[in-house]
N, C-alpha and C positions, 0 to 999 in steps of 0.2 A: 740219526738218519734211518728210514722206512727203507724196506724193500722197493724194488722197482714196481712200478703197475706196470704190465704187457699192455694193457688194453688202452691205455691213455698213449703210451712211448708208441705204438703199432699206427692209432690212429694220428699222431703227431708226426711222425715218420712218411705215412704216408702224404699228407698235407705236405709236408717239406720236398718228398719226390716229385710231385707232378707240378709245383712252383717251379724249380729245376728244372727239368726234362723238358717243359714247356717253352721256359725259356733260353735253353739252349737251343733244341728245335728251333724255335721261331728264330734267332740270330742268323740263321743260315739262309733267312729268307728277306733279309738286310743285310745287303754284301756294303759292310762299311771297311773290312780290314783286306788283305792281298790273301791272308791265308784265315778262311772260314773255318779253320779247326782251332786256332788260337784263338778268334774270335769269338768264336764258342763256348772254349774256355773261359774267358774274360766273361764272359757275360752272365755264365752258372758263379762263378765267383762275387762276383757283385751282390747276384739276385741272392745266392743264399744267404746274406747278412740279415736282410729282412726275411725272408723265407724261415730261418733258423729262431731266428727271434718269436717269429706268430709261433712256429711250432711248440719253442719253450713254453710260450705265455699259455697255450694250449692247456698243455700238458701240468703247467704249474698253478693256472685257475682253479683247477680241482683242489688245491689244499695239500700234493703230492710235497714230499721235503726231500726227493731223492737228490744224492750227489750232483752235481751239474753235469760234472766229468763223466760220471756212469751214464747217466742220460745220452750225452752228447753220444758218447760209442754206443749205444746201443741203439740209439735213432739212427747212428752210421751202418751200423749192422744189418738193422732193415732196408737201408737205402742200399746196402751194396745186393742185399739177396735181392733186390728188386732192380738193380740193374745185372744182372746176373741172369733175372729172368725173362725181363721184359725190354730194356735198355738197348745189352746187346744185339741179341738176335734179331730187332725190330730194327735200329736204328743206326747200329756197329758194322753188324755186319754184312746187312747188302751193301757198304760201300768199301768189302778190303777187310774189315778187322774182327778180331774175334775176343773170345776172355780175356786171354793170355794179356794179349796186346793192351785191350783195357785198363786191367787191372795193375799190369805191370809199367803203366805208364805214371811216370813222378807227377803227373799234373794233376791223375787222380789222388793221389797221396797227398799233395800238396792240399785238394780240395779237401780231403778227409782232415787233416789238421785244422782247418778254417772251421769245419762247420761243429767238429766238437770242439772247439775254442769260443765260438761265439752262445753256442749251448751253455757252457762254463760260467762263462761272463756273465749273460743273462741270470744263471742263476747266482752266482755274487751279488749281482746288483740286486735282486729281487732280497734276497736274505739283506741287506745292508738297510734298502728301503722299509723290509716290514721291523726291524729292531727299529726303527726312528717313530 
């Protein structure tokens, strides 16, 4: 296993955030559930399955052999300094919420498992596929 690239995980990170952020945002602007903030959630949950995916394949086009696992947290790591920066204070908290509240909500954490899970996966299956 190689060291991490920054420069591939930074720009795959970023691709994986504004998939996200985009369509969370946008879900709010299709009132299909009673509570828009579960629905929100639901819909960044979804979207990052593919979202995570383009970002592996990205990132893993180059020829990169890092851990999946390490990947996955480390694209989490930019996604969280990126809502930390941009996220919150744009989108958190003129409506009520701030870090705290974000960060310390399980639905975040819940997403944070998902998307270095599916990072994981990705790369299993990628290593499984180039052995064949």
């Amino acid at each position: 296993m190689k060291t991490i690239n920054w420069k591939s995980t930074i720009i795959s990170a970023i691709i994986v955030y504004v998939l996200g952020v985009s369509a969370f945002v946008a879900s709010y602007f299709v009132p299909v559930m009673e509570d828009p903030d579960v629905q929100a959630n639901w819909v960044l949950s979804l979207v990052l399955i593919p979202a995570a995916i383009l970002g592996a394949h990205i990132y893993y086009r180059k020829g990169h052999t890092t851990n999946g696992f390490l990947l996955g947290a480390a694209m989490f790591l930019i996604a969280g300094i990126l809502d930390a920066i941009i996220t919150v204070p744009f989108f958190i908290m003129p409506y009520g919420g701030n870090h705290w509240s974000f960060f310390t909500d399980p639905g975040f954490w819940l997403i944070a498992v998902e998307y270095i899970s599916v990072v994981a996966a990705y790369w299993q299956i990628e290593r499984i596929i180039i052995k064949d």
